[in-house]
N, C-alpha and C positions, 0 to 999 in steps of 0.2 A: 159954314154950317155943315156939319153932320148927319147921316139920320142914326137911329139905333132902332132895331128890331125888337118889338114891345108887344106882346098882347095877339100875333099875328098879321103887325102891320109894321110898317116906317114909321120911325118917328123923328120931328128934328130939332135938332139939340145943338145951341148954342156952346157949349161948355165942349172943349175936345181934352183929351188925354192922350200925354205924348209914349209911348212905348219905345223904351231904349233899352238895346242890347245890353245885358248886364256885365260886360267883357271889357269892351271897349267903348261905351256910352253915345254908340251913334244910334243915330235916332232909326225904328224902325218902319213905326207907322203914327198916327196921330188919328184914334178912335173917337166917336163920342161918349161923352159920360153924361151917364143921368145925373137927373136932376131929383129933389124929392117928390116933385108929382108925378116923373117916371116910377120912382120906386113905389111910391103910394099906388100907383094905378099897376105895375105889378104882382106886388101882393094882390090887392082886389082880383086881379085875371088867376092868379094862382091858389086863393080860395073858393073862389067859382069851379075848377078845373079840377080841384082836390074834393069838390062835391058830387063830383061824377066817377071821378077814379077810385075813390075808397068805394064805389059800390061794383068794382069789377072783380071777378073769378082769380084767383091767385094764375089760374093760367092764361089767362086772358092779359094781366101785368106782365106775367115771362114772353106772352109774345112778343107784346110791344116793346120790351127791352130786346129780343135777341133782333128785333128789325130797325133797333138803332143801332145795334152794334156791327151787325152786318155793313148798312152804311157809313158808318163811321169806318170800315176796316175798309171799305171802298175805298174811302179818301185818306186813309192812311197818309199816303206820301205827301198829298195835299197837305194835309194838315202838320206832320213832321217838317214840313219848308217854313212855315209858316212861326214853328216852335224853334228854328234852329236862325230864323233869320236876327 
């Protein structure tokens, strides 16, 4: 078992998904994959969440986008290993 991150929590998940290098076909990692009451229960969390965000300031959205990009450009490399593996 797997977990996958749902909702702001672990979830765990029977069902894994194999990820293979598309090159040379070795396997690179083996993730979970949801299920349909994953997916059901994230739309549900994602229209909750869309009931709060559509009431925010246009700059109030560009903050919180340039504060994921920021961390995202943190982990840059991280995340380029990850893409190249």
């Amino acid at each position: 078992m797997k977990n996958c991150y749902l909702a702001g929590q672990w979830t765990g998940s029977q069902h894994l998904l194999e990820i293979k290098n598309p090159y040379d076909g070795r396997l690179v990692a083996e993730v979970a994959q949801a299920n349909a009451s994953h997916i059901d229960q994230a739309i549900a969390e994602a229209k909750k969440v869309f009931a709060v965000t559509r009431r925010l300031m246009p700059y109030e959205k560009y903050a919180a986008l340039m504060q994921m990009s920021r961390e995202l450009a943190d982990r840059a490399e991280e995340a380029a290993k990850i893409i190249c593996e």
